[in-house]
C-alpha positions as a Markdown table, in Angstrom:
| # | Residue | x | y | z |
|---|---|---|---|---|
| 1 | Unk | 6.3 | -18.3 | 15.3 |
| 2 | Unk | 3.2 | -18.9 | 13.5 |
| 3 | Unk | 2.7 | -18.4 | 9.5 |
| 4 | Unk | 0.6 | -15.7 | 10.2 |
| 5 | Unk | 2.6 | -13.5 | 12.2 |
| 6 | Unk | 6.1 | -14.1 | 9.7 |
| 7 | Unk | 3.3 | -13.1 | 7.3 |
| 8 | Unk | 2.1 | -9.9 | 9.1 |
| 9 | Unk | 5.6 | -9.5 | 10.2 |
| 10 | Unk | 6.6 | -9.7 | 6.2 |
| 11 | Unk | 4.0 | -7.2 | 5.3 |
| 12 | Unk | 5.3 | -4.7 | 8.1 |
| 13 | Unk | 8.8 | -4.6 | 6.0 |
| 14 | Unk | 6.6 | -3.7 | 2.9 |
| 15 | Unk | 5.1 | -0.6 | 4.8 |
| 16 | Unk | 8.9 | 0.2 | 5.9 |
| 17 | Unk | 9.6 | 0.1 | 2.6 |
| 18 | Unk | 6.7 | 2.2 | 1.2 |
| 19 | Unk | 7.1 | 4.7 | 4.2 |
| 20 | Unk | 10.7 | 5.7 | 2.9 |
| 21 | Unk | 9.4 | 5.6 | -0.5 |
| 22 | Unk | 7.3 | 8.8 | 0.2 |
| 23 | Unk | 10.5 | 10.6 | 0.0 |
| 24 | Unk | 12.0 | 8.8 | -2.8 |
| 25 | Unk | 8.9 | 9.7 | -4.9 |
| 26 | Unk | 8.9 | 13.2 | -4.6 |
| 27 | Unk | 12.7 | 13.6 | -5.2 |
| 28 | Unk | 12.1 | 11.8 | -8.5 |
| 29 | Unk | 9.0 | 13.7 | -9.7 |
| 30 | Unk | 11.2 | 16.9 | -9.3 |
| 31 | Unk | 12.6 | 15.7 | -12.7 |
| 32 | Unk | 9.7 | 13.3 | -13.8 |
| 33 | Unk | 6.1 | 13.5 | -14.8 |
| 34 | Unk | 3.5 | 11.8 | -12.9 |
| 35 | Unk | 2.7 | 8.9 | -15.2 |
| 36 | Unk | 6.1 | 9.1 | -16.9 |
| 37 | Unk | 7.5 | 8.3 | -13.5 |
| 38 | Unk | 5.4 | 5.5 | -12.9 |
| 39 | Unk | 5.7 | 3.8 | -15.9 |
| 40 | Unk | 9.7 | 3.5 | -15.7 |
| 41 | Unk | 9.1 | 2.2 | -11.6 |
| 42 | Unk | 6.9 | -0.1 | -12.8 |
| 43 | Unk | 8.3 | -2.1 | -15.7 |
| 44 | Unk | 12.2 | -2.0 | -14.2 |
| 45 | Unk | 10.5 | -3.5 | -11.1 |
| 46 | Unk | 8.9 | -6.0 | -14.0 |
| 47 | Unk | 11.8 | -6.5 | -15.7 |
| 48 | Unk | 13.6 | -7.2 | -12.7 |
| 49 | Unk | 11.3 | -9.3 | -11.5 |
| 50 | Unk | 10.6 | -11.4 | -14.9 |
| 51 | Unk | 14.4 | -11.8 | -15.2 |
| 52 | Unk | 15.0 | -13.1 | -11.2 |
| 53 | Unk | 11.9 | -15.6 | -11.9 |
| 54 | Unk | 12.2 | -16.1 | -15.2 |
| 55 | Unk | 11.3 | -19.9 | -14.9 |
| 56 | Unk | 8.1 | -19.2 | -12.6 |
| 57 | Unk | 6.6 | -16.6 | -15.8 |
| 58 | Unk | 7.8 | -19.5 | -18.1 |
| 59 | Unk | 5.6 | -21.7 | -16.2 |
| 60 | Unk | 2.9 | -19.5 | -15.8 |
| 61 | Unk | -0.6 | -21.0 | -15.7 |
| 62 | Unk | -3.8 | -19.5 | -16.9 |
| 63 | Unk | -5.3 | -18.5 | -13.4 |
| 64 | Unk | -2.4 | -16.5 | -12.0 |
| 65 | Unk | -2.2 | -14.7 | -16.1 |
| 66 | Unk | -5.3 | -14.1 | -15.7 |
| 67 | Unk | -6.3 | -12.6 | -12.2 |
| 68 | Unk | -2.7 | -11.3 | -11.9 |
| 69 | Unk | -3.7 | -9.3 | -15.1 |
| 70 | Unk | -7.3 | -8.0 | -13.4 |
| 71 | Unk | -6.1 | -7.3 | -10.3 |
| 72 | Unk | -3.1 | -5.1 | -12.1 |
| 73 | Unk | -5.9 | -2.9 | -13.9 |
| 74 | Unk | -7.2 | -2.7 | -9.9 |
| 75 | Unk | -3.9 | -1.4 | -8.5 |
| 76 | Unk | -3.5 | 0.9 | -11.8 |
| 77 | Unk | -6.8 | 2.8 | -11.4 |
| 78 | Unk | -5.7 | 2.8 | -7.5 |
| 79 | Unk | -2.8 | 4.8 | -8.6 |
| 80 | Unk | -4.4 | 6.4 | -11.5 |
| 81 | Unk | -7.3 | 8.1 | -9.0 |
| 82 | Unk | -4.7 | 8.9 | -6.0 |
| 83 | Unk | -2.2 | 10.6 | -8.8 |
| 84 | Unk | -4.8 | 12.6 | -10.5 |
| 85 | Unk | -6.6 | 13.6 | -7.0 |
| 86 | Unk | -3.6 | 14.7 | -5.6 |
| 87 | Unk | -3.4 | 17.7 | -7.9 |
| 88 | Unk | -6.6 | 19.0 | -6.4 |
| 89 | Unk | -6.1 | 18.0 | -3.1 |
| 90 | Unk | -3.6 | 18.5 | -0.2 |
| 91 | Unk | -0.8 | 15.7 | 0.4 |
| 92 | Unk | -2.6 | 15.1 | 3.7 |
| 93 | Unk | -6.2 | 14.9 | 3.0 |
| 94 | Unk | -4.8 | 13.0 | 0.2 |
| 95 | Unk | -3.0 | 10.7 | 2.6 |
| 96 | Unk | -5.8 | 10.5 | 5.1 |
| 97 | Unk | -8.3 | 9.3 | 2.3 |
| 98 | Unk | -6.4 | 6.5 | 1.1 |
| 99 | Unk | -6.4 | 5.4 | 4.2 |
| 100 | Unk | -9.8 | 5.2 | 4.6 |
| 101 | Unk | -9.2 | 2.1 | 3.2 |
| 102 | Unk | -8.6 | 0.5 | 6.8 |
| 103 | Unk | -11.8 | 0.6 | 7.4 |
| 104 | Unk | -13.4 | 0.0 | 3.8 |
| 105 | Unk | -11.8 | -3.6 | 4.2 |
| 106 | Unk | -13.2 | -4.9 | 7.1 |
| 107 | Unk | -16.6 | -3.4 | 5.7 |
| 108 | Unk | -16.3 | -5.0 | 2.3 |
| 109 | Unk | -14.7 | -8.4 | 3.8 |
| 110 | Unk | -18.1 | -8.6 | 6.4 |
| 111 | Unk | -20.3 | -8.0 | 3.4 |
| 112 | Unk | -18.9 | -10.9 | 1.6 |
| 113 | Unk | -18.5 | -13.2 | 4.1 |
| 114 | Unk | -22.3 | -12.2 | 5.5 |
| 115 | Unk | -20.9 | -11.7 | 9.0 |
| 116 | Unk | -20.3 | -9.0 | 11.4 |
| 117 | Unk | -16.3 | -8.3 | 12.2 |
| 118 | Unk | -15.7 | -8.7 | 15.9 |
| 119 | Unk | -15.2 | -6.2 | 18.8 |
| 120 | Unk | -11.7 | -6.7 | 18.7 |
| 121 | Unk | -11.3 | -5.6 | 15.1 |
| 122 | Unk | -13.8 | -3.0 | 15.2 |
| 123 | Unk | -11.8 | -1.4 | 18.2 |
| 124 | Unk | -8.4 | -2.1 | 16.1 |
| 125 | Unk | -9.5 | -0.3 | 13.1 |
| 126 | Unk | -11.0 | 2.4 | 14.9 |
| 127 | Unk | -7.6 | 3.4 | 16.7 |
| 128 | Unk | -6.1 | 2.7 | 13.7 |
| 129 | Unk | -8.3 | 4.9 | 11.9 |
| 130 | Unk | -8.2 | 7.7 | 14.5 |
| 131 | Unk | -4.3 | 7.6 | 14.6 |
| 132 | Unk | -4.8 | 8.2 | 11.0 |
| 133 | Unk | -6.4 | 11.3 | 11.2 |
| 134 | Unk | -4.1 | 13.0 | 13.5 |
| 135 | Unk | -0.9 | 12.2 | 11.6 |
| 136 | Unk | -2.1 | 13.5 | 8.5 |
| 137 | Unk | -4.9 | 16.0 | 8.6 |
| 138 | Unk | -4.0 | 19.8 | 9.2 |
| 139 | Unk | -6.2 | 21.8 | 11.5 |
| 140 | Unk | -7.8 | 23.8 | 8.0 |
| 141 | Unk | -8.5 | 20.6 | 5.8 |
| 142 | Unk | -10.9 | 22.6 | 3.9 |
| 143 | Unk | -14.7 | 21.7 | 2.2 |
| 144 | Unk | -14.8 | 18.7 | 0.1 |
| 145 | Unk | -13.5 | 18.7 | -3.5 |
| 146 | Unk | -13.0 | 16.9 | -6.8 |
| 147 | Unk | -9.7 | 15.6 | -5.7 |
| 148 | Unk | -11.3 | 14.2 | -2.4 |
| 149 | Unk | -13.4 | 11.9 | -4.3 |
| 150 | Unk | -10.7 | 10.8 | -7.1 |
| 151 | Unk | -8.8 | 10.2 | -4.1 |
| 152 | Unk | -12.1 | 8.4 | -2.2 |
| 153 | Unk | -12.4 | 6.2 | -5.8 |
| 154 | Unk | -8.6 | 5.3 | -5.1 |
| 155 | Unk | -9.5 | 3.9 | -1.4 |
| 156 | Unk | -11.8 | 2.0 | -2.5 |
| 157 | Unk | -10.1 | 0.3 | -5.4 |
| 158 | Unk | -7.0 | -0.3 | -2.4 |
| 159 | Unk | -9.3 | -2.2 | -0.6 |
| 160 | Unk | -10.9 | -4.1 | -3.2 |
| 161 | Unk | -7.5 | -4.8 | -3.9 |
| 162 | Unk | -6.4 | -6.1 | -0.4 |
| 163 | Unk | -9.5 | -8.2 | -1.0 |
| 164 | Unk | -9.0 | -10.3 | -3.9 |
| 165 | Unk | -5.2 | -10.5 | -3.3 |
| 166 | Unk | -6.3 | -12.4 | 0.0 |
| 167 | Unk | -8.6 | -14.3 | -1.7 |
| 168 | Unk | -6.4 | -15.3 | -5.3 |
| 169 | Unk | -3.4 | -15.6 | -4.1 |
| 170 | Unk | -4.3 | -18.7 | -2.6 |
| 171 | Unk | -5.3 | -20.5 | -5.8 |
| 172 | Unk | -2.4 | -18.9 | -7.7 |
| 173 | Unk | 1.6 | -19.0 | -7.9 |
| 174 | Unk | 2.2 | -15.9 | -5.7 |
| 175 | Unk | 5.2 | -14.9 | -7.1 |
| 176 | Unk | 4.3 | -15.2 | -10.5 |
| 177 | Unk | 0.8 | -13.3 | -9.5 |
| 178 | Unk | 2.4 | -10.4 | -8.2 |
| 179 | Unk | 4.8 | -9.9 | -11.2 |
| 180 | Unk | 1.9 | -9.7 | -13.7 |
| 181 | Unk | 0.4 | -7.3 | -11.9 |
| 182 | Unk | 3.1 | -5.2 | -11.5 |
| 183 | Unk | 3.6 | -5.6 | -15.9 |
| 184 | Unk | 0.5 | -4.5 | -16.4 |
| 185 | Unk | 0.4 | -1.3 | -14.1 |
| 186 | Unk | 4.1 | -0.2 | -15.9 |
| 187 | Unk | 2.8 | -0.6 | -19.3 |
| 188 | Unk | -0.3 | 1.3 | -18.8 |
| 189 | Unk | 1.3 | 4.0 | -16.8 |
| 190 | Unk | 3.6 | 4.2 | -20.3 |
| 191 | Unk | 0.5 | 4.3 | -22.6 |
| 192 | Unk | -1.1 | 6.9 | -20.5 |
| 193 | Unk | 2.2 | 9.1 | -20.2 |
| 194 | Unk | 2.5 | 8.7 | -24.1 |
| 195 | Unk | -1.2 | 9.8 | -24.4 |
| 196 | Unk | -1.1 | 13.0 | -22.1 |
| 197 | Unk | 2.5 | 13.7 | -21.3 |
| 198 | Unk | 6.2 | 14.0 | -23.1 |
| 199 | Unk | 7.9 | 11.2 | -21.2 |
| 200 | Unk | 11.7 | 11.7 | -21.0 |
| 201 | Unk | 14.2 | 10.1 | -19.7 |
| 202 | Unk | 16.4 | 11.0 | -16.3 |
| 203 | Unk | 19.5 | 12.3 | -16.7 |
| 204 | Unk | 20.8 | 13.4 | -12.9 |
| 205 | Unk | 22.4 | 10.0 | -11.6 |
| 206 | Unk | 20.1 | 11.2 | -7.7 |
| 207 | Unk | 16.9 | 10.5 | -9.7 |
| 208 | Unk | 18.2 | 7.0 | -11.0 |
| 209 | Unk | 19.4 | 6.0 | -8.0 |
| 210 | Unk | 15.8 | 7.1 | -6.3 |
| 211 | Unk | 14.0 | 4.7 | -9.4 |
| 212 | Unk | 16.8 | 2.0 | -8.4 |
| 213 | Unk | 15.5 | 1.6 | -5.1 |
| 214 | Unk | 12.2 | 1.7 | -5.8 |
| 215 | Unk | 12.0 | 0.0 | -8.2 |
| 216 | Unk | 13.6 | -3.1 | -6.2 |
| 217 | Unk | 12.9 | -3.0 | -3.3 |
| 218 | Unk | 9.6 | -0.8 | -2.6 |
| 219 | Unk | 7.7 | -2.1 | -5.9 |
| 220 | Unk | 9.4 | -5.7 | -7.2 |
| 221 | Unk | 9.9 | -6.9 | -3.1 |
| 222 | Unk | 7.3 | -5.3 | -1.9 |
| 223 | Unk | 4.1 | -6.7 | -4.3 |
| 224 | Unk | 6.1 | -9.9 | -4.1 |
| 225 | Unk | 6.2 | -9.9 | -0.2 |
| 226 | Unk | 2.7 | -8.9 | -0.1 |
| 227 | Unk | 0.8 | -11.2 | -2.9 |
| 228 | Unk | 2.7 | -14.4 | -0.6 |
| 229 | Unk | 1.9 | -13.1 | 2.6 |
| 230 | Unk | -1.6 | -12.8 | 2.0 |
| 231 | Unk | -1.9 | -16.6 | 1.5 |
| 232 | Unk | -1.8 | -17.0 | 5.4 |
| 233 | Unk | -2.8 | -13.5 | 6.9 |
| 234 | Unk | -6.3 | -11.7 | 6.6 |
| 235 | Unk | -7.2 | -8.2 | 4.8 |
| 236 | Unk | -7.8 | -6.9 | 7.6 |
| 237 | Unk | -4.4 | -7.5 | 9.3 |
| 238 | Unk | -3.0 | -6.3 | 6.0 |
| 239 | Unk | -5.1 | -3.3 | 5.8 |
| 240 | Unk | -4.4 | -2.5 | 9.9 |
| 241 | Unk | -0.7 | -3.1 | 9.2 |
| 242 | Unk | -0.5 | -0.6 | 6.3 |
| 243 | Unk | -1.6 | 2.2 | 8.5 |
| 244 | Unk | 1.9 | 1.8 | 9.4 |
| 245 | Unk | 2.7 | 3.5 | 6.3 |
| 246 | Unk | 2.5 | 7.3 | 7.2 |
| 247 | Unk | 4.1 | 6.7 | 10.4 |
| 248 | Unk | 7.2 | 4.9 | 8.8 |
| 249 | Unk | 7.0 | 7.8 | 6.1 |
| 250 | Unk | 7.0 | 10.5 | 9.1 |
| 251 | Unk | 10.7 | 8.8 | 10.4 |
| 252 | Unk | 12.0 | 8.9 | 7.0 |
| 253 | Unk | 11.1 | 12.2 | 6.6 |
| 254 | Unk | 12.5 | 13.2 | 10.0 |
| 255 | Unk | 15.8 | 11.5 | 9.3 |
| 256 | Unk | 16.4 | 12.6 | 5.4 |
| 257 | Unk | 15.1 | 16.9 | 5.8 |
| 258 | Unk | 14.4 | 17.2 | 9.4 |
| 259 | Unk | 10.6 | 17.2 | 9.8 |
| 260 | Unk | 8.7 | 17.0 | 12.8 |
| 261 | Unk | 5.7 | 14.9 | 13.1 |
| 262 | Unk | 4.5 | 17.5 | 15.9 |
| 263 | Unk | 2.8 | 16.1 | 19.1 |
| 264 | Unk | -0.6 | 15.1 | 17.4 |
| 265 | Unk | 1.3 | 13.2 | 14.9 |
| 266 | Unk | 3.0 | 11.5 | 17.2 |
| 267 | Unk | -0.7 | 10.8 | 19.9 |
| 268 | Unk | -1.7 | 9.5 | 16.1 |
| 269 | Unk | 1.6 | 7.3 | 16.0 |
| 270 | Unk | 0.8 | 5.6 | 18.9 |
| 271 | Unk | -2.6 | 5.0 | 18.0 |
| 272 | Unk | -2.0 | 3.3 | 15.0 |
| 273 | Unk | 0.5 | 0.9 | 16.5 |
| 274 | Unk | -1.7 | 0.3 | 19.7 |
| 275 | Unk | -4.1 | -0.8 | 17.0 |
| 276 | Unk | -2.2 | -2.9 | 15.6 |
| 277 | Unk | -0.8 | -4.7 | 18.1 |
| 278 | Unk | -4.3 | -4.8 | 20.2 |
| 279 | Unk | -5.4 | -7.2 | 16.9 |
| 280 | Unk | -2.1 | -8.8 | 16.3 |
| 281 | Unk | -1.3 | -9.5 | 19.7 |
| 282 | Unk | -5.0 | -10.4 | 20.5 |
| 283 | Unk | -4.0 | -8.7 | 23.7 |
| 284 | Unk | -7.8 | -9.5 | 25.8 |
| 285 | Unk | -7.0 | -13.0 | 24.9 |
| 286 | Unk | -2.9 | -12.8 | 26.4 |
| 287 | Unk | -4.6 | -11.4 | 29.2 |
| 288 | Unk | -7.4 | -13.9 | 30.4 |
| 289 | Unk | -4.8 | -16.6 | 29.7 |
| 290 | Unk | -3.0 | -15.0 | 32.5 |
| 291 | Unk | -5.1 | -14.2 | 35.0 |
| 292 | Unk | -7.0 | -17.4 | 34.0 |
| 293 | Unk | -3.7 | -20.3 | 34.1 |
């Protein structure tokens, strides 16, 4: 098994992991403001973090302080825009933008490497992209709106993000990369909730155990995970595997309250996985190795 497929493999976990925390998430904000909520996620999954590799943030260097630091601000105004244009917005248009990302990072990634992606990704994103669109868009999705293009902002901040993971991550301790980060999104998801909220604290032991788990696994493992196994795997992959995410999320939901994905969530299922495999697999490429021995 190659580095790059335990890599992609590693990252598919993460979007397991973020597919159950869909559920997770809106138990806890039953109790918990927005930024409130993110703010106690975030630094526990710091904390925990700091305290497990407490000699890698001890030996911290100035590269990974400083990029981990940027690239935090990056994923907070990711989840800044996507929590502020989700109040104006349905949960599936809201879902579907974001994921627009998929396609934003192959875009972005040509652009700065001056060349055109090949047929094969260009045929894995657009499956991935189309799978997308059934799974989460309603037949009334409505005009555009203020909250669409928060939630457009918040796309492309994801895949800048991708981005510049891929490309620092390499020059930096991974681990310790990924911790920073996840520091500086808790602390200013607590300033903000400070500023325009009245953060409390949780006091049913359902919502705790909801920030327990994502907290360790879904934020803590899962920017961990990610910021190392984007030293040997592209953006792209990473961005195709993350389409993963609302199907994984549609199987969590099925399990925990009984919902149905419906028949074109599921056609949109299969589509995203097709589309991931197709690039993962580099299925045209099995094929003329077997026909041509």
């Amino acid at each position: 098994m190659t580095k790059q497929l335990k890599a992609d493999i590693a990252l598919l976990l993460v979007t397991v992991g973020w597919g159950a925390s869909f559920i997770l998430t809106k138990n806890s904000l039953s109790e918990l403001q927005s930024y409130n909520f993110l703010a106690l996620r975030f630094i526990f999954a710091f904390f925990i973090s700091a305290v497990i590799y407490y000699k890698k943030i001890i030996a911290i260097d100035k590269f990974t302080l400083k990029y981990g630091t940027l690239l935090g601000l990056l994923l907070f105004a990711t989840y800044a825009f996507q929590t502020v244009g989700i109040n104006y917005t349905t949960a599936s248009k809201s879902a579907f933008i974001t994921g627009f990302s998929v396609i934003l990072v192959p875009i972005f990634s040509a652009i700065i490497a001056r060349k055109l992606p090949n047929l094969l990704t260009v045929i894995s994103v657009a499956l991935a992209f189309s799978g997308l669109a059934l799974i989460t868009l309603n037949q009334d999705v409505g005009g555009l709106n203020i909250g669409d293009i928060y939630t457009g902002v918040c796309a492309v901040f994801f895949a800048i993000y991708i981005i510049l993971v891929g490309k620092f991550t390499v020059k930096a301790e991974s681990i310790a990369f990924a911790i920073v980060q996840i520091g500086v999104v808790g602390f200013l998801s607590l300033i903000v909730s400070l500023a325009i909220e009245t953060p409390t604290v949780p006091v049913s032991l359902p919502v705790w155990i909801n920030l327990a788990i994502l907290s360790l696994v879904c934020t803590s493992g899962a920017y961990i995970v990610q910021n190392v196994a984007q030293k040997y795997t592209s953006a792209t992959h990473t961005a195709l595997i993350y389409t993963c995410e609302p199907v994984f999320a549609a199987i969590f939901a099925y399990l925990a309250v009984g919902e149905v994905l419906g028949v074109k969530g599921s056609m949109g299922a299969v589509l995203i996985v097709v589309g991931m495999l197709l690039i993962e697999l580099d299925i045209p490429k099995l094929l003329y190795k077997k026909t041509h021995p």
